[in-house]
LODO-323319 format. One record per atom (N, C-alpha, C, CB): y, x, z. Coordinates in steps of 0.001 Angstrom, whole numbers, padded with zeros to 6 digits, always signed. Each point is the difference from the previous one (the first is absolute). Glycine has a CB too. Example, Ala and Ser with C-alpha at 12.3 -4.5 7.8 and 13.67 -1.06 7.14 Angstrom:
<rs>
-005690+013190+007800
+001190-000890+000000
+001200+000900+000000
-001173-001892+001246
+002223+001542-001966
+001190+000820+000060
+001090-000770+000730
-000628+001184-002145
</rs>
This chain:
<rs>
-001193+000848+000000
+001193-000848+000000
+001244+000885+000000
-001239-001845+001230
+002092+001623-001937
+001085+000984-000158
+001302-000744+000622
-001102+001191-002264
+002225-000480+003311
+000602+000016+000374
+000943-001316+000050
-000824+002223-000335
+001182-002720-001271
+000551-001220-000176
-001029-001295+000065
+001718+001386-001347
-002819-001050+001258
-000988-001106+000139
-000021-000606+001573
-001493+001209-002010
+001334-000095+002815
-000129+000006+001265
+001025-000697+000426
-001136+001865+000111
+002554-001796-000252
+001249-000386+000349
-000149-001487-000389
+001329+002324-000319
-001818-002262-000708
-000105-001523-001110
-000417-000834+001376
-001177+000774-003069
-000701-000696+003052
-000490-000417+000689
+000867-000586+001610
-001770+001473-001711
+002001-000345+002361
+000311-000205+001308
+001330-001363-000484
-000775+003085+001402
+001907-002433-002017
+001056-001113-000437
-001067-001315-000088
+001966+001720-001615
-002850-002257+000923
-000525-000939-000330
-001086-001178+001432
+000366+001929-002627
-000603-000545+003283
-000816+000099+001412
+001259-001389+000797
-001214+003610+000161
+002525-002833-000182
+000806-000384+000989
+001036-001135-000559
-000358+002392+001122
+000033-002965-002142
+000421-000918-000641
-000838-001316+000565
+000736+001679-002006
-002463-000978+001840
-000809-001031+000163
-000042-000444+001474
-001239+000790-001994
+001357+000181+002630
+000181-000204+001807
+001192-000948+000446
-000787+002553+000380
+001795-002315-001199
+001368-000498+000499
-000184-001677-000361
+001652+002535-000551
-002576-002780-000518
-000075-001579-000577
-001349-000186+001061
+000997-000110-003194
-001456+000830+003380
-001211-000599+001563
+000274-000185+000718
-001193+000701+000007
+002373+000135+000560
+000966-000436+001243
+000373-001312+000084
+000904+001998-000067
+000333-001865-000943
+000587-001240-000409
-000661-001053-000129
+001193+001119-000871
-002520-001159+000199
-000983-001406+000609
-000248-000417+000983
-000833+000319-001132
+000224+000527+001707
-000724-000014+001371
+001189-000513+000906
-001841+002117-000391
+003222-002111+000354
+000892-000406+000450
+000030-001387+000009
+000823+001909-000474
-001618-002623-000509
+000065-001914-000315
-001173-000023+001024
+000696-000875-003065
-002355+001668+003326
-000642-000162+001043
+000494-000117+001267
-001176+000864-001269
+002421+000015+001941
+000408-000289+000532
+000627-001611+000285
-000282+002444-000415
+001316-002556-000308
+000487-001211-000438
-000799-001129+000876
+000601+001006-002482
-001812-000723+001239
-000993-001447+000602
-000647-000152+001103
-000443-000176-001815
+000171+001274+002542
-000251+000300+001228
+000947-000354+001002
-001174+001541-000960
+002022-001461+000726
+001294-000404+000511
+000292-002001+000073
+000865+002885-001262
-001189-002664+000256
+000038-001795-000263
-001062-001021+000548
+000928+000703-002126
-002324+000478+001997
-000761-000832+000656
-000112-000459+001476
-000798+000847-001751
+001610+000109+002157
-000281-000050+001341
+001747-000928+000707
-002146+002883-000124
+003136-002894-000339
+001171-000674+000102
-000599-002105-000336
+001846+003055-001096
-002774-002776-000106
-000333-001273+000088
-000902-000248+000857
+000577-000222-001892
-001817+000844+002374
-000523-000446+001323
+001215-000154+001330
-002396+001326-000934
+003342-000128+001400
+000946-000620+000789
+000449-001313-000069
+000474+001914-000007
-000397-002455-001483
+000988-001080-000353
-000876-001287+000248
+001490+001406-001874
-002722-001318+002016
-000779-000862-000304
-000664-000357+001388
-000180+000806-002483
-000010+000200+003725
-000274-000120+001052
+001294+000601+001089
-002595-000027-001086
+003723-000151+000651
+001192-000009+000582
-000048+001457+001063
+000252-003005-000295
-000992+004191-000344
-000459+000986+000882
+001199+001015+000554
-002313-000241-001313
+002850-000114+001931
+001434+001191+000212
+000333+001557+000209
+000253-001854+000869
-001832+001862-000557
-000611+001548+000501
+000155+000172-001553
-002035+000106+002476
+000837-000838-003524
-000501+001227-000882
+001592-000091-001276
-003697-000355+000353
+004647-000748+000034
+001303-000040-000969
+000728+001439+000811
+000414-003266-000690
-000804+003565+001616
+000504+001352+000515
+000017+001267-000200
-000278-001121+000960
-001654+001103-001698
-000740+000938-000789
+001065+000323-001315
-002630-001022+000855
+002555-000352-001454
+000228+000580-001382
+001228+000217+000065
-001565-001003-001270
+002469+000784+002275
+001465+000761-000359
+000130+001251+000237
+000999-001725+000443
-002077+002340+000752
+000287+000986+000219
-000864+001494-001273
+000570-001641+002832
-001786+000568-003425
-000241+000710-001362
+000487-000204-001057
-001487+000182+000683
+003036-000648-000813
+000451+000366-000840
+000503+001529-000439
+000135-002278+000494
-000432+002959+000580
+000595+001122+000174
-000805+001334-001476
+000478-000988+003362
-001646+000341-003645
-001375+000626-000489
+000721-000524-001586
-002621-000314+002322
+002927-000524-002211
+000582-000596-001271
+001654+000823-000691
-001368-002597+001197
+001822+002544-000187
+001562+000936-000290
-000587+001559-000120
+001989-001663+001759
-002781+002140-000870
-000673+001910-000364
-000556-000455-001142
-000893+001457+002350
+000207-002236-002819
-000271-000103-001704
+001303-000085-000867
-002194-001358+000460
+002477+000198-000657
+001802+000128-000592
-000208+001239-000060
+001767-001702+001073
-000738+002595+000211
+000620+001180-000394
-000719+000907-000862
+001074-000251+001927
-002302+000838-001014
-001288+000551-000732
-000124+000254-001510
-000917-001158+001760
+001110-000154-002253
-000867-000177-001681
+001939+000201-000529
-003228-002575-000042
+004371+002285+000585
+001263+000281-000209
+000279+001326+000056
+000458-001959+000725
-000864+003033+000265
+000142+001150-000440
-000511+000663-001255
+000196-000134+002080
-001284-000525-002026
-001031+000653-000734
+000216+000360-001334
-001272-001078+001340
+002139-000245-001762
+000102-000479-001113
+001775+001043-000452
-001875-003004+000622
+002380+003369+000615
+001276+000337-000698
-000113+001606-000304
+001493-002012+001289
-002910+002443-000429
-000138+001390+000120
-000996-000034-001874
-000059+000622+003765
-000353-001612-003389
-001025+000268-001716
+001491-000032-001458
-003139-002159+001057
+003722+000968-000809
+000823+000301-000662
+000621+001334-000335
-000034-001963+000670
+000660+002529+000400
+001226+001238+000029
-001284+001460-000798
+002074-000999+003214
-003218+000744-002469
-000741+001099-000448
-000605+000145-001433
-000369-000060+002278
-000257-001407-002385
-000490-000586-001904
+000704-000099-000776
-001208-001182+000383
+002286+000369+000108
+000543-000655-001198
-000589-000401-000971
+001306+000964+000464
-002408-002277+000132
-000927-000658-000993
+000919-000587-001025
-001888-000555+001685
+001713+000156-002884
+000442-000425-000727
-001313-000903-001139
+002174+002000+000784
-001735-003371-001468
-000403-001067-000610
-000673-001018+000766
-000029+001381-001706
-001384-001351+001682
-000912-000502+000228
+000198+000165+001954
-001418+000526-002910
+001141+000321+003111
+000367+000875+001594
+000697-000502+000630
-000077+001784-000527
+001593-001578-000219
+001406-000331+000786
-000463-001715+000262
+002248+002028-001452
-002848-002655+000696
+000220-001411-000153
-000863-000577+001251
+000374+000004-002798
-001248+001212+003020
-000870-000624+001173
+000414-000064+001354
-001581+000712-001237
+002223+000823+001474
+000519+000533+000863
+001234-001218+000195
-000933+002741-000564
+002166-003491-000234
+000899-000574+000032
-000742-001126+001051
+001323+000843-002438
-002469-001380+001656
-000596-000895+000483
-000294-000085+001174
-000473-000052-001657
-000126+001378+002346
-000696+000157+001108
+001287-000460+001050
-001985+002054-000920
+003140-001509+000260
+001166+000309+001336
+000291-001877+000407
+001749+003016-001197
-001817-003983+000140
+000110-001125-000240
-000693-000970+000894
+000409+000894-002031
-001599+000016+001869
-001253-000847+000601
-000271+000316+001556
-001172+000074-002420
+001310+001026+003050
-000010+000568+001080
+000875-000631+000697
-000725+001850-000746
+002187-002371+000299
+001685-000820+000758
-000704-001285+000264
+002484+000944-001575
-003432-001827+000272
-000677-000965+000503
-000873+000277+000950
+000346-000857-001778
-001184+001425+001728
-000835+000409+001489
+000491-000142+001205
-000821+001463-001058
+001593-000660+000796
+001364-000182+001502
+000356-001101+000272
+001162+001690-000403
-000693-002567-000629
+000792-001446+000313
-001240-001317+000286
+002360+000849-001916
-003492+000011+001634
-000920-001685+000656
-000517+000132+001098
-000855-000769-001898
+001062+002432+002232
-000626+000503+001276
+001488-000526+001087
-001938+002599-001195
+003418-002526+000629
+000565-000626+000796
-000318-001195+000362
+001233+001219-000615
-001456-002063-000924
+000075-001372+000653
-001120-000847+001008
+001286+000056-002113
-002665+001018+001974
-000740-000510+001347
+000744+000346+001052
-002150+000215-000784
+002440+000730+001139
+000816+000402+001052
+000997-001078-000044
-000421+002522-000080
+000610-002922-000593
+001477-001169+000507
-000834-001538+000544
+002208+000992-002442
-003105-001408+001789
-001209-001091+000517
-000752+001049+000748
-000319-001935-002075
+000138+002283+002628
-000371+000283+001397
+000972-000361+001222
-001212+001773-001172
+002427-001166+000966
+001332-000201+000768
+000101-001296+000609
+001109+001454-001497
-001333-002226+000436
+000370-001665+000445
-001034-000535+000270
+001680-000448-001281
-002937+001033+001420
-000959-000565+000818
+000116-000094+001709
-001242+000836-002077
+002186-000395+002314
+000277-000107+001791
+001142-000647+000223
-000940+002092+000641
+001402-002082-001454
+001219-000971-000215
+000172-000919+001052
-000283+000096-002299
-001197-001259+001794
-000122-001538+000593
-000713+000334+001403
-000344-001533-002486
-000112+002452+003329
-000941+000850+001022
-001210-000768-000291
+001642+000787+002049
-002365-000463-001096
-001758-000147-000313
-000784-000916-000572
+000091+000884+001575
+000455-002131-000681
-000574-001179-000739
+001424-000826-000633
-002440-000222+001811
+002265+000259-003332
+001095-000516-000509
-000232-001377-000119
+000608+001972-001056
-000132-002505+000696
-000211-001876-000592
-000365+000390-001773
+002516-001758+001947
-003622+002433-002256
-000432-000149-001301
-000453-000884-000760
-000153+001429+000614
+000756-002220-001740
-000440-000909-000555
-000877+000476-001268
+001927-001293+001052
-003016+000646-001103
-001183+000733-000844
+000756-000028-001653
-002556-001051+001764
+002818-000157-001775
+000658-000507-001959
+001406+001278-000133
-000295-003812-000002
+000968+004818+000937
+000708+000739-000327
-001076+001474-000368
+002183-001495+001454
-003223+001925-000421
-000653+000935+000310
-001096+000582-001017
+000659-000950+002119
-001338-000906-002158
-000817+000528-000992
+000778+000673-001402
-001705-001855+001036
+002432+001191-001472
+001049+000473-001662
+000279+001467+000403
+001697-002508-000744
-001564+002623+002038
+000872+001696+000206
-001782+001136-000044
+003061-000979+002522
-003847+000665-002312
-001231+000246-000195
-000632+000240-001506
+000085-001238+002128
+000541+000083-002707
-000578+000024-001563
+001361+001367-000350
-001186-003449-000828
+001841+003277+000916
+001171+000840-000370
-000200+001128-000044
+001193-001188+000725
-002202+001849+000470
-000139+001253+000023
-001002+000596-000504
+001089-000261+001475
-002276-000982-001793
-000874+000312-001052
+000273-000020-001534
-001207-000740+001726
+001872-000163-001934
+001176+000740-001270
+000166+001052+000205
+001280-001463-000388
-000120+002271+001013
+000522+001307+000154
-001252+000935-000416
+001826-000683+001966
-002769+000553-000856
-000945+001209+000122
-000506-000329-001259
-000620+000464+002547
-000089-001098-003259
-000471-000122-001440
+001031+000543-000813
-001342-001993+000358
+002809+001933-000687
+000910+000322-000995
-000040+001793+000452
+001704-002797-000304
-001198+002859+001411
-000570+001967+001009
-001151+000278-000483
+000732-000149+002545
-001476-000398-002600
-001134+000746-000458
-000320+000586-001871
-000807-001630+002374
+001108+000013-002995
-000207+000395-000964
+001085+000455-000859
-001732-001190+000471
+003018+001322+000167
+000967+001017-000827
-000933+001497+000524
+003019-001574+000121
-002948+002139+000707
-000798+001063+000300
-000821+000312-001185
+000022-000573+002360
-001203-000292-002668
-000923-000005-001062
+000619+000307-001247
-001285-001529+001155
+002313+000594-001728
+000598+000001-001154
+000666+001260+000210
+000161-002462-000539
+000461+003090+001606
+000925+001453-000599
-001377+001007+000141
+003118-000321+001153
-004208+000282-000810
-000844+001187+000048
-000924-000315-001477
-000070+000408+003098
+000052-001617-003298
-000838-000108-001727
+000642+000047-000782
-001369-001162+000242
+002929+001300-000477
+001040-000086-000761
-000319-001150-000697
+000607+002288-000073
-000902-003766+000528
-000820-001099-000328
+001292-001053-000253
-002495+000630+001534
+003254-000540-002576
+001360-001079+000004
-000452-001905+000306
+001280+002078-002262
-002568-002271+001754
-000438-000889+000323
+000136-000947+001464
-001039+001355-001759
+000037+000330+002215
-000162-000699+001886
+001544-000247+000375
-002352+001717+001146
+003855-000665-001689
+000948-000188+000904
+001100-001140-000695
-000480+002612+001074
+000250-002986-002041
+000348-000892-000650
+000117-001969+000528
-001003+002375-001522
-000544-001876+001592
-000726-001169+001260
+000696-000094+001170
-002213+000488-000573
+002962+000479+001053
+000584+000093+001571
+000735-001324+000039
+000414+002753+000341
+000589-003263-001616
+001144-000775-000227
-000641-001471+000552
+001193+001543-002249
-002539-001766+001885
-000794-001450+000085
-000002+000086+001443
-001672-000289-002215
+000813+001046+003137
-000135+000235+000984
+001122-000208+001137
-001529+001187-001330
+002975-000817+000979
+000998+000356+000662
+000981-001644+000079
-000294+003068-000906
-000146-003675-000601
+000503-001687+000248
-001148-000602+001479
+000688-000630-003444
-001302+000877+003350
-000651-000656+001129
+000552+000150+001156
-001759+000198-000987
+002113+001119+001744
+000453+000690+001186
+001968-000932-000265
-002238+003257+000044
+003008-003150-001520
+000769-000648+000166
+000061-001432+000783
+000185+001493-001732
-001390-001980+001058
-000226-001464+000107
-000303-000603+001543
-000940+000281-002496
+000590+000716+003538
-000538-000327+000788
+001108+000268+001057
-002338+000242-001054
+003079+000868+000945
+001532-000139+000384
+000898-000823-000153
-000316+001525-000209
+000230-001832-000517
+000819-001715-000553
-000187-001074+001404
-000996+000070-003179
-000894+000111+002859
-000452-001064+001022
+000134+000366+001336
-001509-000737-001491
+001653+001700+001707
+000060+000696+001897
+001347-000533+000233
-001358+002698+000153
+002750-002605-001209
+000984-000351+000600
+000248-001624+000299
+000684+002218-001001
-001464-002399-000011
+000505-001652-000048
-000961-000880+001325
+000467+000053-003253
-001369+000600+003748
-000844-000736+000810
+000822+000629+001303
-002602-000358-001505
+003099+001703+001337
+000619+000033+001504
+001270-000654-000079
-001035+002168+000717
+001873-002289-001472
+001347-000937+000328
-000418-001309+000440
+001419+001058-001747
-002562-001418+001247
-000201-001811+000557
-000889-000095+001067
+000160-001046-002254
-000347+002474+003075
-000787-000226+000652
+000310-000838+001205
-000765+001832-001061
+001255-002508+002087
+000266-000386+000678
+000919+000103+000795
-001483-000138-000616
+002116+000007+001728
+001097+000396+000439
+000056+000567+001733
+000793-001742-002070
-002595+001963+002424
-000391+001020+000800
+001070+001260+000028
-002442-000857-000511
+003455+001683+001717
+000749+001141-000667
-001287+001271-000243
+002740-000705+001407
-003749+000395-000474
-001020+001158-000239
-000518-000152-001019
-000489+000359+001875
-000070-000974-002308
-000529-000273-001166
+000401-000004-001223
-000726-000800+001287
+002569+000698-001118
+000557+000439-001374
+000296+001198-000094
+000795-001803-000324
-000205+002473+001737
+000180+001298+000173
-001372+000985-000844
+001478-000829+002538
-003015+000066-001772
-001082+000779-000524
+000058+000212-001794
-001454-001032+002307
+002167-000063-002805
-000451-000510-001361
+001260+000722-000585
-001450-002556+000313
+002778+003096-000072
+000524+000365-000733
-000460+001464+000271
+001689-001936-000289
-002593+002575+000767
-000049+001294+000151
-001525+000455-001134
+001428-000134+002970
-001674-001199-002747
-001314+000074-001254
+000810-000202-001374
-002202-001290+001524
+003155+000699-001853
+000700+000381-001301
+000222+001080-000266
+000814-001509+000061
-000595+002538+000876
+000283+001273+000020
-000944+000826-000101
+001531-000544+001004
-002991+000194-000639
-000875+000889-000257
-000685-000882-001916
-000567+000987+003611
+000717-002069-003570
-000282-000281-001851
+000569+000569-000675
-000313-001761-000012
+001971+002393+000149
+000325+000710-000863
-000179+001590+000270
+001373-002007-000530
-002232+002605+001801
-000339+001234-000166
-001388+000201-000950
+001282+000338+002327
-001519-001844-002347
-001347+000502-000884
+000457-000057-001519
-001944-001055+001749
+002385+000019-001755
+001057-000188-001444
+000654+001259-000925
+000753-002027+001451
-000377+003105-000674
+000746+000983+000138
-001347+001450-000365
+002173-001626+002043
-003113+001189-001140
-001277+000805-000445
-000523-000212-001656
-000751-000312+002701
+000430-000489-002779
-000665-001085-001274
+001193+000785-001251
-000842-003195+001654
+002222+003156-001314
+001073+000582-000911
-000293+000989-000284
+001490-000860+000639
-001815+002118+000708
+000189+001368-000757
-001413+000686-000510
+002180+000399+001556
-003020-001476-001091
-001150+000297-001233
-000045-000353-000950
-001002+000110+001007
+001725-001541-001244
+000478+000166-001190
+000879+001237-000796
-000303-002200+000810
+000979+002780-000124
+001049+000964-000690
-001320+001670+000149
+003387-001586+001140
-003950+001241-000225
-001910+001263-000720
-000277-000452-001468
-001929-000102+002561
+001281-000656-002201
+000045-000625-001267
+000673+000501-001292
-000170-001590+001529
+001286+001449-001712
+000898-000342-000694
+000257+002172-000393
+001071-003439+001400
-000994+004263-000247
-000544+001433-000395
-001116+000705-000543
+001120-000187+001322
-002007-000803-001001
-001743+000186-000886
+000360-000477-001591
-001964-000961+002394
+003035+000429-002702
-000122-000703-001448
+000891+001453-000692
+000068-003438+000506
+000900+003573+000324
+000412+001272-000008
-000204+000906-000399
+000258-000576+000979
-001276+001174-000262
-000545+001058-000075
-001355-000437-000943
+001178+001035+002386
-001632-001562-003000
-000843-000537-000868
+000351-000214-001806
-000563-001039+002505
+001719+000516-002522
+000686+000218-000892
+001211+000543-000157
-001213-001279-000202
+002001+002118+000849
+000930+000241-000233
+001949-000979-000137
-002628+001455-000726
+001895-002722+000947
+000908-001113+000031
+000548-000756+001401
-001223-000199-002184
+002106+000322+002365
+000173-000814+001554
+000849-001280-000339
+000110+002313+001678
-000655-003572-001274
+000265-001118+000284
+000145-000594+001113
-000700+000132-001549
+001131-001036+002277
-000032-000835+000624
-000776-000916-000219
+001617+000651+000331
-002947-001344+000582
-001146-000949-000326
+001636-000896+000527
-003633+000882+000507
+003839-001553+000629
+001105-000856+000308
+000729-000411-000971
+000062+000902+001770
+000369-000279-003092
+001077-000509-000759
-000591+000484-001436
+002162+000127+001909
-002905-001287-002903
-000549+000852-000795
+000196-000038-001047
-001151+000117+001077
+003138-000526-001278
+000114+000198-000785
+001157+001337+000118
-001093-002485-000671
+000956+003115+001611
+000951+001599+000403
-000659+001060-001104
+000278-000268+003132
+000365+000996-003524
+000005+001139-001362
-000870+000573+000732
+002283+000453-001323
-003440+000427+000704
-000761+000932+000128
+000522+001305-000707
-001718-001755+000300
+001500+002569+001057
+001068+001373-000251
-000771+001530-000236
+001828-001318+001790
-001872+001479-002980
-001504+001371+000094
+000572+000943+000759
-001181+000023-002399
+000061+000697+002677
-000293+001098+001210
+000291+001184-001178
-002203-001196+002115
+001776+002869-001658
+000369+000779-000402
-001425-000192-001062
+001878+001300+002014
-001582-000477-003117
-001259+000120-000990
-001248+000762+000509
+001683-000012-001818
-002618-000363+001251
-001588+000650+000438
+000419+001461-000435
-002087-002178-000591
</rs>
């Protein structure tokens, strides 16, 4: 192996590590989610305690796959195909961060109402389906940016009307909910956790939307489809 091969390689080594990172960052994610929706679901205050305080595992990733990426830059200076991934990665890693906030923010307001809240099931269950949305759209943007699969992330858009749809319904069932103050108090704080999932469901959509990216060279908006598609640098 001669000298530039070797260099080749390793450059290519740490390209591939930095997009493993950067995945493994949505495992997080869902790990994160799964366990914020068991809090949410058995009103657990201890384990909504857990996951705020592992958000911390989530931000040392952020930075982590953020250094990584500015030190590969300054040293490579990948260019075409490369740069487009690398752009991507930095894209996709900010989403990582922002769904790992938003469990952390539905965790928060799980103590809100204290231990035993006045939970009404017709708000709870929808906030339940909600997060099985999320984790399905988390997961399979993940899939779609590691198969470069425009298909799977394409699909995210179908998926993500649902999680809209069910936010719709969380608000409208808590404004009429009754005129209990605990019980509305409980219910406007669950609007607040429908749109942290709402908010999840989005920026996998916007994974998504970097797998098409980095797949073809074209970036769109799935949300608006009739927004210009803007080419990337040439192969």
């Amino acid at each position: 192996m001669t000298p530039n091969s070797g260099t080749r390689q390793q450059y290519r080594d740490e390209l591939e590590a930095l997009e493993h990172a950067t995945l493994g960052g949505i495992d997080l994610v869902v790990s994160q989610l799964d366990r914020v929706t068991e809090a949410l679901q058995h009103q657990d205050v201890e384990l909504a305690t857990m996951v705020i305080v592992d958000d911390d595992r989530l931000d040392g990733r952020y930075l982590e796959v953020n250094q990584s990426i500015l030190s590969l830059l300054a040293l490579q200076a990948p260019v075409a195909s490369d740069l487009r991934l690398v752009a991507a990665l930095l894209h996709v890693i900010k989403h990582v961060e922002r769904m790992g906030d938003q469990c952390v923010n539905i965790a928060k307001l799980i103590p809100l109402s204290g231990h035993e809240p006045p939970v009404r099931e017709e708000v709870l269950a929808r906030l339940i389906r909600m997060s099985a949305c999320a984790r399905s759209e988390v997961t399979q943007a993940k899939r779609a940016f590691a198969e470069r699969n425009t298909e799977l992330a394409e699909d995210l858009v179908r998926q993500d009307r649902e999680i809209n749809r069910l936010n719709r319904e969380v608000f409208k069932v808590a404004i009429e909910i009754g005129e209990d103050p605990d019980t509305r108090e409980w219910a406007m704080h669950m609007t607040m956790v429908a749109r942290a999932f709402e908010r999840i469901g989005d920026n996998a959509v916007d994974v998504g939307e970097q797998a098409v990216f980095v797949a073809t060279g074209l970036f769109r908006e799935f949300s608006a489809p009739s927004a210009a598609q803007l080419p990337a640098t040439p192969q």
